[in-house]
N, C-alpha and C positions, 0 to 999 in steps of 0.2 A: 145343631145345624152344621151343615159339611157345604164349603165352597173350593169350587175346581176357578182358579183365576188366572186366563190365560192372556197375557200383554201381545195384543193384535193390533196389526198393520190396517186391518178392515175385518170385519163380522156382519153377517144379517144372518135372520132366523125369517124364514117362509116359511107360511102354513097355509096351501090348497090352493097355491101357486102367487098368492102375495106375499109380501114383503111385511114383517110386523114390526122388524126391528133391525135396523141399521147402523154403523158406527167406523169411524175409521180408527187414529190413533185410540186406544184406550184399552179396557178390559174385555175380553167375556168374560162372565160368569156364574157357573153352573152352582146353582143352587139348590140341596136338599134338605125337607127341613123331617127332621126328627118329633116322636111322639115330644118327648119329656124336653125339647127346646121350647124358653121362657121368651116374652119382651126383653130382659138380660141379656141374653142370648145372642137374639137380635140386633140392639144395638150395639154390644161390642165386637159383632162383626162387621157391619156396617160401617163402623167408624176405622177398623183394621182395613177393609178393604179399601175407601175413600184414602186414607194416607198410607197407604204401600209403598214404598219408593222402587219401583222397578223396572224405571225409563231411566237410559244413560244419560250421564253429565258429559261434559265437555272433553271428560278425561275418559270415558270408555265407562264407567262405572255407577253401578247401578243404586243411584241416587236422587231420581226423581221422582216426585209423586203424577199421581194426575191431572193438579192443576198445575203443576209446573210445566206440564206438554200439553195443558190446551185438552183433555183427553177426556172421553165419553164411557160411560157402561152400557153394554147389551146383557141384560141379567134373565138368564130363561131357567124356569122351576126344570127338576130334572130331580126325582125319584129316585130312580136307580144308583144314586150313591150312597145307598143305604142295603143296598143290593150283601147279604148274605152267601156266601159259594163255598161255606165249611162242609158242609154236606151236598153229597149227588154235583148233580153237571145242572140243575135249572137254579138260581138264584131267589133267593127266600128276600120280599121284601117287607116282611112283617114290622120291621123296626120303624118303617117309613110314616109318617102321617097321614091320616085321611085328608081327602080333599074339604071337609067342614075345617079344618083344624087349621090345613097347612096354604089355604087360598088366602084368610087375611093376613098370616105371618108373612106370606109372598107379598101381596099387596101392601104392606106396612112394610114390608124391606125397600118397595119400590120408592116409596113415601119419604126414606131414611136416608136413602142412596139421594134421592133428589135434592136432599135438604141438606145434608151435609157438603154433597159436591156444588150445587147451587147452579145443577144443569139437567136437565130430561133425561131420566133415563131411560133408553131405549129396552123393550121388551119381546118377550115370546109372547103364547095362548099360551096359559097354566090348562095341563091336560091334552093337548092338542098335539099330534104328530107333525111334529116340527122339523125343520129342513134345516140343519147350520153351515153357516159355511164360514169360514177363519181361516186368514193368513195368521198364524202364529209369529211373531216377531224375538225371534234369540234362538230355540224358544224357548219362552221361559212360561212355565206353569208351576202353581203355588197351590198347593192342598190344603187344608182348613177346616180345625172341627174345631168347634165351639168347647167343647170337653176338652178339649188341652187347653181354654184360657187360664186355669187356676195352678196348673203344670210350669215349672218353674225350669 
């Protein structure tokens, strides 16, 4: 699994001109999930992303997690970080999961996020031409592949 986690001032994702998911202080986060990502997988990103500390302390520095600012997920599926561009100019997403595979991995991320932070996760339509919109806040953005957990 690969997550793009961007610490926002406000997020929402529109899909066909409504609003699906909403958020002010907190994360987005772009999630891909790969064929050969496990439950494993899963939950040890889940539990990285929930305790991130990347909201500032008192002193400027980037020391708090999400529940220490009060602070929400918008978590939308998103494919294309799986995205292949070693060959030609069109992007190969062969590595990416199908939709059987990677709908209840996404649905069971949403489940994990929930439960861990112990607030609603706001979301996208898995599959759906989504509209985002984010104030990025630093900014600060964090990349994330599940395959570098064992990487030391």
């Amino acid at each position: 699994m690969r997550a793009v986690i961007q610490r926002v001032s406000q997020a929402s994702c529109t899909v066909n001109g409504e609003i699906t998911g909403k958020i002010n202080t907190g994360f987005l986060v772009l999630l891909g999930v790969e064929e050969a990502d496990t439950l494993e997988d899963l939950t040890w990103l889940a539990q990285k992303i929930v305790n991130m500390r990347i909201f500032n302390d008192e002193n400027g520095l980037m020391n708090k997690s999400l529940a220490d600012v009060d602070g929400r997920i918008l978590l939308i599926s998103q494919f294309t970080l799986f995205a292949q561009t070693k060959k030609g100019n069109r992007p190969s997403f062969i590595r990416a999961a199908k939709p059987a595979q990677a709908i209840p991995l996404y649905e069971k991320m949403i489940a994990e996020l929930a439960q861990l932070s112990n607030t609603k996760i706001e979301t996208g339509i898995f599959g759906a031409d989504m509209k985002i919109e984010l104030l990025n806040d630093g900014p600060v953005t964090i990349m994330m592949d599940t395959k570098d957990k064992d990487r030391h």
